[in-house]
N, C-alpha and C positions, 0 to 999 in steps of 0.2 A: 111316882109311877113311871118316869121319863127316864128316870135313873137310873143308872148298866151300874152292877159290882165288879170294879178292878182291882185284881190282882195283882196287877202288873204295874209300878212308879213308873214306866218307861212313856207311858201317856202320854203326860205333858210334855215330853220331849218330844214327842212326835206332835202333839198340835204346836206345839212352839218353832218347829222344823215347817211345817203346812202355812203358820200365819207370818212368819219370817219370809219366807219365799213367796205369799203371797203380796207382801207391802213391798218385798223390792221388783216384784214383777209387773205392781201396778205403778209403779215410781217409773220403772223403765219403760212399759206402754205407754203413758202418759209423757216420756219426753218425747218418745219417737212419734206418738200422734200431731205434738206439736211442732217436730222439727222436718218431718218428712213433707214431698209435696203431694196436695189434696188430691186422691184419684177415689172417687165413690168405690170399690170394691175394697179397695185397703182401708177405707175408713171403717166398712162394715164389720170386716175381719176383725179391726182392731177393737171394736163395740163386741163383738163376740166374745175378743178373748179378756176383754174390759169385766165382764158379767159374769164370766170364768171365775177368774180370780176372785171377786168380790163375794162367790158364791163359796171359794175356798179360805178365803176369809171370816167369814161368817162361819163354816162350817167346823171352823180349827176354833171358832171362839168357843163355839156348844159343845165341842169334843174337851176341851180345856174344863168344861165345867161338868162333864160327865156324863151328857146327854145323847141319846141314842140318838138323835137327830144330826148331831155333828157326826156322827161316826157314818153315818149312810151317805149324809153330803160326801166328804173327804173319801169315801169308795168310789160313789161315781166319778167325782171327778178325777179321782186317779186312773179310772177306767175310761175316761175322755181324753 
């Protein structure tokens, strides 16, 4: 019932574009949260944009599988 009908093989390519760019963006936050120096407002920032990603991760995984749910995540967050 979750399940969108695509048309279109270029899909995957684009969740595989969303979940690429989400693992090197959490790879990259994560080094600069641990190499920067601790200021509470940068830490928040970086927990924000920590839960970003993680959400567009997730969201590139259900897009991948054909879920209407992956495709609304990966909207908003492209509109964030």
């Amino acid at each position: 019932m979750n399940n969108l009908e695509f048309n279109d093989p270029k899909y995957k390519l684009i969740a595989l574009y969303y979940g690429i760019s989400a693992i090197i963006g959490l790879g990259l936050i994560t080094y600069q949260l641990f190499t920067n120096p601790f200021h509470i407002l940068v830490f928040i920032l970086y927990v924000l944009i920590y839960i970003q990603l993680v959400f567009m991760l997730f969201g590139a995984l259900q897009y991948w599988d054909k879920r209407q749910t992956g495709l609304k995540i990966l909207f908003w967050i492209s509109l964030s």
